[in-house]
C-alpha positions in Angstrom: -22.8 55.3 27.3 -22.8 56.9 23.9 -23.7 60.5 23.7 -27.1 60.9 21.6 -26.2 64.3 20.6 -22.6 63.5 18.9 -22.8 61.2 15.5 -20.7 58.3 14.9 -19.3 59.9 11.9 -19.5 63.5 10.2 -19.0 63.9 6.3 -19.1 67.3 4.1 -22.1 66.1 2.1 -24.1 62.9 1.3 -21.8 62.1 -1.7 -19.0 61.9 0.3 -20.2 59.0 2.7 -18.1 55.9 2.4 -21.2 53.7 2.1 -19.3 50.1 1.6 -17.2 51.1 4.9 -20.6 51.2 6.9 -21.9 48.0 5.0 -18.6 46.3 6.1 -20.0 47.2 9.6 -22.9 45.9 9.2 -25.2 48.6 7.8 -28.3 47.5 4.8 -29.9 50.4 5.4 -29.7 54.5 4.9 -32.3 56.9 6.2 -31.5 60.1 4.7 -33.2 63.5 5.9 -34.6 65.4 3.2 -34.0 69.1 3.6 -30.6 70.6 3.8 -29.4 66.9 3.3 -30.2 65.4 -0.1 -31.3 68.9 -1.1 -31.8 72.3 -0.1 -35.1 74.0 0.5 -35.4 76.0 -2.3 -35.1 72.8 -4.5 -37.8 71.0 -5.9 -36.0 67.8 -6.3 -32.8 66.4 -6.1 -29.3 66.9 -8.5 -28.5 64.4 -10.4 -25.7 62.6 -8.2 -28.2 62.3 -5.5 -30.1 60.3 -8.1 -26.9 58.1 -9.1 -25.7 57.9 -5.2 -29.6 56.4 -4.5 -29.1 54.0 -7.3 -25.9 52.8 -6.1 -26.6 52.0 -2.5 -30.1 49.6 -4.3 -27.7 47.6 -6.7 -26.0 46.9 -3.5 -28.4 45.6 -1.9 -28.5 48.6 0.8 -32.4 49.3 1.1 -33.1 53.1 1.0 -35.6 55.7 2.8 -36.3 59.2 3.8 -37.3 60.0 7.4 -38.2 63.7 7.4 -40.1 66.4 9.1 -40.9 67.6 6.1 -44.6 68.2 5.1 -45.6 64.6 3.3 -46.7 65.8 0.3 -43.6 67.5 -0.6 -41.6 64.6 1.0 -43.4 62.1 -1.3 -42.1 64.4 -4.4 -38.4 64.0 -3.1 -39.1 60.3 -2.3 -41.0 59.4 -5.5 -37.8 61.1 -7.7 -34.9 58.7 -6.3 -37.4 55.9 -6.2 -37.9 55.4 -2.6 -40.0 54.9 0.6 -40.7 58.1 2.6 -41.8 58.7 5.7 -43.2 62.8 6.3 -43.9 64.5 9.3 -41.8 62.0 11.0 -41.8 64.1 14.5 -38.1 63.5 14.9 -36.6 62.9 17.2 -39.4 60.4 18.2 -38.1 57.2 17.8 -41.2 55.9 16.0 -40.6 56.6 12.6 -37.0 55.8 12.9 -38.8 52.4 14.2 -41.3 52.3 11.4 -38.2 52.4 8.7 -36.5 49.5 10.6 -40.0 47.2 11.0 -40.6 48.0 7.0 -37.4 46.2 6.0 -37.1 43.6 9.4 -33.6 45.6 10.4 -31.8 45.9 14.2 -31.2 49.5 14.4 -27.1 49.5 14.4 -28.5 47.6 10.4 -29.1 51.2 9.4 -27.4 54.7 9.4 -29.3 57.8 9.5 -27.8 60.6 7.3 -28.9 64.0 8.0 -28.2 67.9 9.1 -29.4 68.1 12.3 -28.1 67.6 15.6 -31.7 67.7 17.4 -33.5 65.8 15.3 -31.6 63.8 12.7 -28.5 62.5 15.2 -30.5 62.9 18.6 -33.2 60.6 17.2 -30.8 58.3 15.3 -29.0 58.0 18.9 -32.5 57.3 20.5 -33.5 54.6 18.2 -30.0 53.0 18.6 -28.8 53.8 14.8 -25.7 54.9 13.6 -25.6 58.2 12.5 -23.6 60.8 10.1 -23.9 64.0 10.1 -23.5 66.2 6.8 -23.4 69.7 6.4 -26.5 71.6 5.6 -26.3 72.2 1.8 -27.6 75.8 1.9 -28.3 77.6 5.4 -29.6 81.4 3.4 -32.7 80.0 3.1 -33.7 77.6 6.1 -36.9 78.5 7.7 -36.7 81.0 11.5 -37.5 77.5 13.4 -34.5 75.6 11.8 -32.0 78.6 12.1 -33.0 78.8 16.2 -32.3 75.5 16.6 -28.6 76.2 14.6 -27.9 78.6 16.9 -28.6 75.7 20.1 -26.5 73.4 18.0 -23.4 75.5 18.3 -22.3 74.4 21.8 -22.7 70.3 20.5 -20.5 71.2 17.5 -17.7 71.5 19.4 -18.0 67.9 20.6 -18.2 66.9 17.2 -15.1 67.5 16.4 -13.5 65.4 19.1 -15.8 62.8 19.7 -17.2 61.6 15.6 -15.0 60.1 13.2 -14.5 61.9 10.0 -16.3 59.4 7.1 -12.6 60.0 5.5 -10.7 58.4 8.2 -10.3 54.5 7.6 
């Protein structure tokens, strides 16, 4: 059985993610995180390759989403910017908004990938809902709120795993 807190794959940064490699597996659909993972906290809305990268993966075909624990409003800012569905407040890692984003485009869950930052709510939840996963580094850790650092620190002992367990999005 699959470890829930160790992602199928691990990549530096969104922009790095060999999308057509996961669409040859099978995957229509990307559930990005918001914070630390298309952009960092203190941003107001995503750079420009973010932008490009969303606009990509919908010529493609591959349908596009954010799942976040982000407050909606400020979600819907992010969302509304690259031109795609949201879902805020998400409670991750319940499985139900991970289920919502499959039921909204009629998707098995190994049809999607969830890209985010976090081990205990973006992989753990991507591994409970059946998903593959991909972990990115956070974009900017200075200025993550005192909740998010704590759970860094608990992360520490899973990142170790990581390395020897999730394939590197470079590998192929």
């Amino acid at each position: 059985m699959k470890n829930v807190f160790v992602p199928d794959y691990t990549a530096d940064k969104v922009t790095d993610i060999d999308f057509e490699r996961l669409a040859e597996e099978g995957v229509r659909c990307v559930i990005f995180d918001a914070d630390n993972t298309l952009l960092s906290y203190d941003e107001t809305a995503p750079r420009e390759e973010i932008k490009e990268l969303c606009r990509r993966l919908r010529s493609k075909n591959i349908c596009v989403c954010i799942l976040s624990n982000g407050h909606s409003r400020r979600i819907r800012n992010v969302a509304d910017s690259l031109e795609m569905d949201f879902i805020g407040d998400a409670l991750k890692p319940v499985k139900k908004g991970f289920k919502r984003c499959l039921d909204k485009y009629g998707l098995r869950p190994r049809e999607a990938v969830v890209v985010g930052d976090q081990i205990f709510t973006d992989i753990w939840g991507a591994g409970r809902a059946g998903c593959v996963s991909v972990l990115v580094k956070p974009i900017k850790l200075e200025n993550e709120p005192g909740f998010v650092k704590v759970k860094r620190v608990l992360e520490k002992p899973f990142m170790r795993n990581i390395g020897r367990n999730a394939l590197k999005m470079e590998e192929r």
